[in-house]
N, C-alpha and C positions, 0 to 999 in steps of 0.2 A: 644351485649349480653354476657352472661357468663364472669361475675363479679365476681370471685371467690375467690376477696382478703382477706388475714384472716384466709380463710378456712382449712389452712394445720394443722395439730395437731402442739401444741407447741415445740418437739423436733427438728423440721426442722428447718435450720439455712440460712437467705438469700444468697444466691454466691453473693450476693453484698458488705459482709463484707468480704470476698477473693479475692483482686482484683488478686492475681496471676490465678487466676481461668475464668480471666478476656476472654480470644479466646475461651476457651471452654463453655463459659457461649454464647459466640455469633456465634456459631453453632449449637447452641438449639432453640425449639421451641417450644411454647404449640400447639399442635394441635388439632383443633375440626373439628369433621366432622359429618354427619346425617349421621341413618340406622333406615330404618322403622317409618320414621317420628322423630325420636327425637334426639338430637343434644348430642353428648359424647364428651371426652376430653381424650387424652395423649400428649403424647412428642416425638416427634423426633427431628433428628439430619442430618444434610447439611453434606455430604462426599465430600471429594475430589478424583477426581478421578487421573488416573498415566499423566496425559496430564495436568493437572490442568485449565480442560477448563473452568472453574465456570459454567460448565452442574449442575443446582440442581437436583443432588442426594438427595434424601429423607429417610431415613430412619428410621424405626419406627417397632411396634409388627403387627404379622398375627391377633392376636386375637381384633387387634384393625381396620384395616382395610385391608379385605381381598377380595373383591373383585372390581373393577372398577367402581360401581357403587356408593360404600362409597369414594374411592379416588377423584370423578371428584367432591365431594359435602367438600373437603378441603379446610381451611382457617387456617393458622398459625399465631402468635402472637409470632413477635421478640421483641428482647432487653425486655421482660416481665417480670421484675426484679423489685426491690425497690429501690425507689431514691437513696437510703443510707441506712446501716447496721442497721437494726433492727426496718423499717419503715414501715411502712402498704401503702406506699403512691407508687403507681406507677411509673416508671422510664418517665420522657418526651420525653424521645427517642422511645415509644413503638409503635411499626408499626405494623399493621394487612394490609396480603398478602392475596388475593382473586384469585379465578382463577383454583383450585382444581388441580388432580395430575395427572399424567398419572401412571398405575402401572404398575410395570416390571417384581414382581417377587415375590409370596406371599406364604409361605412354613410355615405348622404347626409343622413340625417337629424340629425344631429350632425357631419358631415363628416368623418369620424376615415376613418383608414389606418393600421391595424395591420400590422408585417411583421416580416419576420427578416430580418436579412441572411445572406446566404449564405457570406460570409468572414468571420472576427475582426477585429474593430476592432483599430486602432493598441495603443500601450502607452501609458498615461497617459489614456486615456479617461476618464469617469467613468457610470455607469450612475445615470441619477436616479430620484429618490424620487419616487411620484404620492401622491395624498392623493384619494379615491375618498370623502370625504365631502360632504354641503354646501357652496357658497360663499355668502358672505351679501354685499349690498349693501354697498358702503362699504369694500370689503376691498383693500388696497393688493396692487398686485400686478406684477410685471417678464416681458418678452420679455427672449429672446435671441434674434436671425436677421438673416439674411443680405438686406436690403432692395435691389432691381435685383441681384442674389448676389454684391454686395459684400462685403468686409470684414463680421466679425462686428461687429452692431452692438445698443443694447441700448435698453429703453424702458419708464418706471415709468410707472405708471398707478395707477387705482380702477375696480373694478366700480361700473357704473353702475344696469344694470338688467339684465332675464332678458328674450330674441327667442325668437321663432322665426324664421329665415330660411331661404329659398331660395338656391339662387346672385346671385340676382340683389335681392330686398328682402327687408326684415326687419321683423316684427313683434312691436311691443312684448307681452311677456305675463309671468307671474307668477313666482317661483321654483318651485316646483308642475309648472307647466305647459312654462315655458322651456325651448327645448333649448340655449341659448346664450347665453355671459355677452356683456354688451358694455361695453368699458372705454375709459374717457377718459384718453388722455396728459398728464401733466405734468411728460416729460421724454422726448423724441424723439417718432417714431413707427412707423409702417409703411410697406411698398409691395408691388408684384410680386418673389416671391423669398421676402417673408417668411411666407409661406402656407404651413399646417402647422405654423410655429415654434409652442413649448409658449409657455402662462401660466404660472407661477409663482406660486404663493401661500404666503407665508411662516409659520410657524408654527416657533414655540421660534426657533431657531438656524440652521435649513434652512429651504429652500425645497422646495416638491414641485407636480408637474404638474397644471394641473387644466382644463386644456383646454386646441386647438390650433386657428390662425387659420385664420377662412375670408375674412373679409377687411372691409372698410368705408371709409367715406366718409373716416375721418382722414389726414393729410397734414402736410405740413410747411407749405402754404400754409392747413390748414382744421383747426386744430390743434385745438380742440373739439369735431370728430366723434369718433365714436364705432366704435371696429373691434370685431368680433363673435368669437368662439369659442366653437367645439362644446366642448358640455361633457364632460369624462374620466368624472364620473362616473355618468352616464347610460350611455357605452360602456363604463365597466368592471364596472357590472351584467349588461348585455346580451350579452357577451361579453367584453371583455382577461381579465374574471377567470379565465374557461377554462386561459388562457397563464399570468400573470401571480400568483394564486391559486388554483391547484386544488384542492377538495377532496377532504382527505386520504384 
């Protein structure tokens, strides 16, 4: 079910025409899961944790699955990309994972959703690297996710400034104080689906997670808003490190 190819507005560009984009495109996920009977859609992301055990780590938005009940009812859709740049046509490599999640750790204050998945991921997956230090203002940075749970679709941006937001508004505030980067597109954007997709911020040669969407005013018709994301390394003090870094 959930056919949603097509459905992303026109400014979203496939990660399939980037193949440098290529491991972070295969640490992504669309994910769908039930609440109250009817079936949603966002994105998460496969972390790596400091052991590099291929434990799936899952993570993904509160506002998308926040209790145990919507996690055990998960199913993900890897490699969910387009054969080739600018095709409507599914990747043949696409695998749908069954088996739902276990949850670890579900926080509105940063919007994160920590899980496990309960089955192994595919072969060829890639477990991504997080980066659990500061981000600074000005710092160039890329999605990967699945917009209306279309085709994998991808979108470079800059941190603009540190929110705090609710589900519903967001206020500006300091690096200090912010629980949430907010980045301006200048190249694609967002929509429903892409909620939960990781940021990226790039450093040396890779890229590593540094928060995951909860959502904002940008669009393809309002292309210098601004979408927000709870920041990774607020949750990964306050707990991923439990999972993710344990002390020894």
């Amino acid at each position: 079910g959930l056919t949603k190819v097509g459905e992303a507005a026109t400014c979203n560009i496939d990660v399939s025409c980037r193949p440098e984009y290529s491991s972070e495109s295969r640490s992504v996920a669309r994910m769908i899961f039930v609440e109250n009977g009817s079936a949603f859609v966002c994105t998460g992301t496969l972390l790596n944790d400091a052991q590099s055990s291929s434990t799936p780590y899952f993570l993904s938005a509160n506002h998308c699955v926040s209790t145990q009940a919507a996690a055990s009812t998960v199913t993900t859709d890897w490699f969910y990309r387009s054969a080739a740049c600018n095709t409507n046509e599914v990747n043949a490599g696409a695998q749908r994972l069954y088996g739902g999640a276990t949850l670890l750790y579900a926080e509105a204050a940063t919007d994160t959703a920590f899980m496990r998945l309960n089955a192994a991921p595919p072969a060829g997956i890639v477990y991504a690297g997080s980066y659990f230090g500061a981000v600074v203002e000005g710092a160039g940075t890329l999605s990967i996710h699945h917009p209306q749970g279309d085709l994998q679709k991808y979108s470079e941006g800059v941190v603009k400034q540190f929110n705090n937001c609710t589900f519903e508004t967001c206020q500006v505030s300091t690096a200090q104080d912010g629980r949430f980067l907010s980045v301006g597109w200048s190249v694609g954007t967002t929509e429903g689906g892409s909620s939960g997709s990781s940021l990226f911020l790039p450093i040396g040669s890779k890229r590593y997670v540094v928060g995951q969407l909860l959502g904002g005013a940008a669009s393809c018709q309002n292309p210098t808003a601004y979408d927000h994301y709870g920041r990774y390394d607020l949750a990964f003090q306050a707990a991923l490190r439990n999972w993710l870094k344990p002390a020894p």
